[in-house]
MARLO-767143 format. One record per residue (C-alpha): x, y, z. Coordinates in pm, whole numbers, plus 50000, padded with zeros to 5 digits. Each point is the difference from the previous one (the first is absolute). Layout:
! MARLO-767143
R / X / Y / Z
...
END
This chain:
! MARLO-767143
R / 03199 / 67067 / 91215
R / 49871 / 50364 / 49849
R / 49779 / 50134 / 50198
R / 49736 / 49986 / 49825
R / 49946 / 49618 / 50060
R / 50000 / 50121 / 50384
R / 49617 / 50031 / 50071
R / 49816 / 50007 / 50265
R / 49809 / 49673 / 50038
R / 49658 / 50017 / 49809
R / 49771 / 50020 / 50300
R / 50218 / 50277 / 50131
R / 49982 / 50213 / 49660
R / 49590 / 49966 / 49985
R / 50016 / 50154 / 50378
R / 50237 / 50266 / 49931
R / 49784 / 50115 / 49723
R / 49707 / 49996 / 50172
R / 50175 / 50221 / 50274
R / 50144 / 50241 / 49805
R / 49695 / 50077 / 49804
R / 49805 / 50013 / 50326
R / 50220 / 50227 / 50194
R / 49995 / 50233 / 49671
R / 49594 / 49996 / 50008
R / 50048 / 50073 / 50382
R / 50245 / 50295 / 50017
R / 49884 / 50290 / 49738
R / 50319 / 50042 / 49796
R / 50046 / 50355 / 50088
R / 49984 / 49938 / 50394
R / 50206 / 49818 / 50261
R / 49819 / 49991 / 50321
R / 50268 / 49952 / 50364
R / 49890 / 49996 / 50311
R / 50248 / 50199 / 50154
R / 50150 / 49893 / 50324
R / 50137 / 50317 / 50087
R / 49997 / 50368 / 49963
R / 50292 / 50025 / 49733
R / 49882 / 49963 / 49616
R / 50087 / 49699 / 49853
R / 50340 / 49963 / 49808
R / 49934 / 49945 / 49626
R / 50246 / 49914 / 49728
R / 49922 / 49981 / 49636
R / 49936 / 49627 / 49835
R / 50340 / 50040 / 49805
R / 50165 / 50050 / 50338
R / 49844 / 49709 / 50131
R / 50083 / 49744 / 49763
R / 50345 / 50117 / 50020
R / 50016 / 49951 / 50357
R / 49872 / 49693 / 49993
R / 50248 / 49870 / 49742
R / 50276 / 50162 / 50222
R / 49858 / 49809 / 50309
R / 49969 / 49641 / 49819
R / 50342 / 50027 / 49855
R / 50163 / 50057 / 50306
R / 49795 / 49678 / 50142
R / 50103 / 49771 / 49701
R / 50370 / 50143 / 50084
R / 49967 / 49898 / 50353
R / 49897 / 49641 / 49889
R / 50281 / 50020 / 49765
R / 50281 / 50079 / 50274
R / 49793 / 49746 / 50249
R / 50102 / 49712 / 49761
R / 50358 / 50106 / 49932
R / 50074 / 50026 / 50360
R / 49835 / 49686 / 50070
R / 50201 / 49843 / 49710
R / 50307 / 50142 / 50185
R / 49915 / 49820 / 50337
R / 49837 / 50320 / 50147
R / 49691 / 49853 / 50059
R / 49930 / 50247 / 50315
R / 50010 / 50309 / 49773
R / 49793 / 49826 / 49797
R / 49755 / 49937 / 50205
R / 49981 / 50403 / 50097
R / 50023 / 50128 / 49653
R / 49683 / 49738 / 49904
R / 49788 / 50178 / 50249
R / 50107 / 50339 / 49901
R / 49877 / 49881 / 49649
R / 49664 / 49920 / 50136
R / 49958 / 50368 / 50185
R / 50095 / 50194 / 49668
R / 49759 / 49759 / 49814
R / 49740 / 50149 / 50293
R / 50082 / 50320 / 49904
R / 49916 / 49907 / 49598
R / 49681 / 49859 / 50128
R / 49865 / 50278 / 50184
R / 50116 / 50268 / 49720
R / 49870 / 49754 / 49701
R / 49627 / 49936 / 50189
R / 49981 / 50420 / 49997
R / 50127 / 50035 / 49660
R / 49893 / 49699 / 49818
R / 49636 / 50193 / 49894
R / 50165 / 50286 / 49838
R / 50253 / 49795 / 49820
R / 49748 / 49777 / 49872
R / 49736 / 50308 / 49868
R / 50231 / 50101 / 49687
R / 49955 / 49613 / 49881
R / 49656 / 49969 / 49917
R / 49959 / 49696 / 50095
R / 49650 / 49763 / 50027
R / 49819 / 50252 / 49803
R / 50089 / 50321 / 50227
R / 50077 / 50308 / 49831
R / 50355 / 50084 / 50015
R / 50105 / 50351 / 50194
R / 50275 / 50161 / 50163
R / 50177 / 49921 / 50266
R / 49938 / 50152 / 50288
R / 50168 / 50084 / 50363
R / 50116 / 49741 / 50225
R / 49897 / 49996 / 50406
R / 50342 / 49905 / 50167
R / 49866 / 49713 / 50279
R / 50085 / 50056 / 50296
R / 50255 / 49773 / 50013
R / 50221 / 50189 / 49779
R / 49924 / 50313 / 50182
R / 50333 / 50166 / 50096
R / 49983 / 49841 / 50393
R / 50158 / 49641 / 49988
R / 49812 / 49732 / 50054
R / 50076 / 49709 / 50234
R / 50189 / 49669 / 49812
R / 49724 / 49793 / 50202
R / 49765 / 50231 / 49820
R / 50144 / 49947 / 49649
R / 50045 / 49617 / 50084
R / 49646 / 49943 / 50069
R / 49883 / 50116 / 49673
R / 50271 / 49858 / 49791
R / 49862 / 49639 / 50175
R / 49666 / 50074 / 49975
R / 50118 / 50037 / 49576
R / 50172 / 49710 / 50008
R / 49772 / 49770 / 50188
R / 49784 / 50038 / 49653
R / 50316 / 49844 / 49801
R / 49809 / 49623 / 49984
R / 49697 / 50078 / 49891
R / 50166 / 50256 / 49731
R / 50126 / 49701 / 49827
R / 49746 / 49712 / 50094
R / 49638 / 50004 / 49887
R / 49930 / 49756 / 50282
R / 50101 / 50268 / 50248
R / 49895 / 50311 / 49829
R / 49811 / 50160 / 50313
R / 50306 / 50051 / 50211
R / 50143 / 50226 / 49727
R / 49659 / 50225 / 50006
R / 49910 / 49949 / 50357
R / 50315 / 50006 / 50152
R / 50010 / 50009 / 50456
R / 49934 / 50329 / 50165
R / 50365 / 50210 / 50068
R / 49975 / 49929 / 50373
R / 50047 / 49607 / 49880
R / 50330 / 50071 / 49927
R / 50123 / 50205 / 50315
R / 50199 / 49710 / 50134
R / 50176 / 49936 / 49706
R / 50087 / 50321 / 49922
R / 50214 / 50041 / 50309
R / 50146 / 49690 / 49974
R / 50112 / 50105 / 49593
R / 50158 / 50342 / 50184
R / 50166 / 49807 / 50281
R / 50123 / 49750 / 49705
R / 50147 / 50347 / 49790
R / 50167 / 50139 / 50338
R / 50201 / 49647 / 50070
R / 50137 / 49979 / 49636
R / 50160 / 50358 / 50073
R / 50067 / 50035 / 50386
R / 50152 / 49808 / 50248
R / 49806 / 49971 / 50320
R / 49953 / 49875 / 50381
R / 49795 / 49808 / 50195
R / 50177 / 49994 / 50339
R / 50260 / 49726 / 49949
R / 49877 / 49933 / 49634
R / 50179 / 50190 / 49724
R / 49845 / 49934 / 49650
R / 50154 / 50154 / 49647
R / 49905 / 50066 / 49657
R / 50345 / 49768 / 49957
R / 49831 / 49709 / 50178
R / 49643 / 49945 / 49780
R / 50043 / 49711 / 49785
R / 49886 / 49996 / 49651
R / 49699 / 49751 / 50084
R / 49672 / 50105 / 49795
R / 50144 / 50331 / 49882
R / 50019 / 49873 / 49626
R / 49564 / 49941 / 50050
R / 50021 / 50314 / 50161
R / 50151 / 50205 / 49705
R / 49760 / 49842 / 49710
R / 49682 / 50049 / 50235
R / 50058 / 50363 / 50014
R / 50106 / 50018 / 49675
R / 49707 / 49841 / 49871
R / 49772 / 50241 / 50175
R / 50161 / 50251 / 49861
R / 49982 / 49828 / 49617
R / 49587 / 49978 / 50125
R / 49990 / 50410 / 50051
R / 50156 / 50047 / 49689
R / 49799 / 49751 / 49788
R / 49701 / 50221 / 50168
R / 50121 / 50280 / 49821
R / 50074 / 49818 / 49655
R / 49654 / 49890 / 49992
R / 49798 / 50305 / 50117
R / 50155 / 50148 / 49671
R / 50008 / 49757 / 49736
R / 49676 / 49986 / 49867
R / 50011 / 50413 / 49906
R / 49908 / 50031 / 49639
R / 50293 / 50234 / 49922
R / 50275 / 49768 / 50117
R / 50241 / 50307 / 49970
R / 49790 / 50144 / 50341
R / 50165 / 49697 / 50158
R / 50288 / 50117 / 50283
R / 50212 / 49668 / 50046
R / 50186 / 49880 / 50256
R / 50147 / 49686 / 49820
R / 50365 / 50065 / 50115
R / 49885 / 49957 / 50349
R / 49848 / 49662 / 49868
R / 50271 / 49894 / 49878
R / 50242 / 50101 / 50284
R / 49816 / 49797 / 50291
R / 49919 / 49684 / 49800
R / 50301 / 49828 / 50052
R / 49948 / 50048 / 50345
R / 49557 / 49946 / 49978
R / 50043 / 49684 / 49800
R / 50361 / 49930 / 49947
R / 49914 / 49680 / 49748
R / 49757 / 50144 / 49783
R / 50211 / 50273 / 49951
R / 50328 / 49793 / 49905
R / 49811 / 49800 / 49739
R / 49887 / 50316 / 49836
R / 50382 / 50095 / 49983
R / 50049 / 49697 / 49899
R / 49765 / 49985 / 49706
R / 50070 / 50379 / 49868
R / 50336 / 50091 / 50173
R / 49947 / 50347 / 49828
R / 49662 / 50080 / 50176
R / 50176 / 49914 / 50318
R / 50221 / 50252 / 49948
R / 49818 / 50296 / 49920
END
């Protein structure tokens, strides 16, 4: 499927617009206002920079879904299981660097009637800052993403992609995804109980795979769509080879009758 028949469900493209175009009327174009939360300046990076990043960082998550299905496939459904929820803390990582950049990516477009300008600097969040942030930390947010992923695709249901729970909803899980990613690599003890990565059975791992796979075909079709309206469709920075890379895993049938019906787009 190209990517350009992956939209962003009608409803979902009227609100984005209306978003975009009010955050430009609300920020002056030559400003960015930050409270700071400390003495130190603020760490900024230019737009360029950014985007690169943030293709580096959603790569290396549509690789971990990649290996995540080829060890499952190879009855290594406990490394599986770890490498899925390091998938969902680098997708974190995207999220946090793609809500600071997103504005400035978006200004050279001139989209909804905005005049098209340069540019500018990029706020690294804080999350990105140089200290590490805690897995339960990255796990909360990457949740709180993917909680959204039914009313992404469902009209019915379109609220709980906009007004997704508070992070604090997602504390519990959060641990519970890190204590999943430490069994699938350590072996541990409980007094007289000894569990192993060796020992998890393959069980929902398969559902596992294509639901964080399709959240991360959701953040991705975010990005197609904030861009493909731009008049000058050369403005438009792709990232169709990820698309293509994490379908078979996001929706595994679509994807094989598309092969199917044009073997050589498949390829490509």
């Amino acid at each position: 499927m190209p990517v350009g028949h992956l939209r962003l469900p009608i409803g979902g493209l009227v609100q984005r617009r209306h978003d975009i175009v009010a955050r430009a009327k609300a920020r002056p174009a030559d400003t960015w206002i930050m409270a700071k939360t400390s003495e130190k300046e603020p760490e900024t990076i230019t737009a360029d920079f950014a985007r690169r990043w943030w293709k580096s960082l959603m790569a290396n998550t549509v690789a971990l879904v990649e290996d995540a299905a080829l060890l499952a496939s190879h009855d290594s459904p406990g490394r599986a299981q770890a490498l899925i929820v390091l998938a969902m803390e680098e997708l974190a990582k995207a999220r946090w660097l793609y809500e600071a950049a997103e504005y400035e990516w978006t200004a050279p477009l001139g989209l909804y009637g905005l005049e098209p300008r340069s540019a500018g600097d990029v706020v690294v969040p804080e999350g990105l800052s140089s200290a590490r942030r805690p897995h339960a930390e990255k796990l909360q947010v990457a949740e709180q993403f993917a909680s959204g992923l039914a009313g992404f695709w469902s009209l019915d249901r379109r609220m709980e992609y906009y007004e997704r729970p508070d992070l604090e909803t997602f504390t519990a899980t959060a641990k519970q995804r890190n204590l999943d990613k430490q069994a699938g690599f350590y072996v541990d003890r409980d007094g007289e109980s000894i569990t192993s990565p060796l020992a998890i059975t393959a069980d929902d791992i398969a559902n596992a795979i294509r639901r964080t796979a399709k959240v991360v075909q959701m953040h991705l079709i975010e990005d197609h769509t904030r861009q493909q309206d731009a008049p000058d469709v050369s403005m438009i920075d792709s990232a169709e080879d990820l698309h293509w890379a994490v379908m078979p895993y996001s929706d595994p049938e679509l994807f094989a009758d598309f092969v199917a019906r044009h073997p050589q787009s498949g390829d490509e």
